[in-house]
C-alpha positions, 0 to 999 in steps of 0.5 A: 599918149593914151590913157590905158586902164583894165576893162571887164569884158564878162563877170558871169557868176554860175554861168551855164551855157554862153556870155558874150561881149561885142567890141563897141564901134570905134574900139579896139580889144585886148583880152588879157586875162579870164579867169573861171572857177567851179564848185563840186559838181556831178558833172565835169565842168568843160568850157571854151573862149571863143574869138571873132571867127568863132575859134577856141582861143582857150578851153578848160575841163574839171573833174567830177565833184571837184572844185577848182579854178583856171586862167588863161593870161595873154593878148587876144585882139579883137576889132569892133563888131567882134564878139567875144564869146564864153561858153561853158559846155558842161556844167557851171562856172564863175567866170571873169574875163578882162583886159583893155579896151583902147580906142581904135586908130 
């Protein structure tokens, strides 16, 4: 039986622009939960989770000076080598982002 424990991915405070997270050789990625917050700001912060292919798996979008937070809870699989990718768009966020990292068959 495997041993499963939560894993942190990307733990960004006032991120602004990309982080990234590459799945490791031999690995195999849930992402599970990402969480982001942002304070008031003169500009709406907007944001993007981006999996392997480069797709949007989740976006998000704030108001003008309006501080607020918003997550995103699921099962996102990734393979070794793919790289996970948060890119705030507009802005900055504090942003988290975990789950499982298990090790591949």
């Amino acid at each position: 039986m495997a041993n499963v424990y939560s894993t942190a991915f990307i733990f960004q405070r006032g991120l602004a622009g990309n982080a990234t997270y590459t799945v490791p050789a031999g690995f195999v990625v849930v992402v599970r939960d990402v969480d982001v917050y942002w304070g008031q700001q003169p500009v709406a912060p907007t944001g993007l989770v981006l999996g392997a292919a480069g797709q949007a798996f989740w976006s998000w979008a704030g108001a003008i000076f309006a501080a607020n937070n918003d997550n995103w809870r699921g099962r996102h699989v990734m393979n070794a080598g793919d790289v996970l990718t948060v890119s705030v768009t507009n802005g900055n966020a504090d942003v988290s982002v975990s789950g499982y990292r298990l090790v591949a068959p």
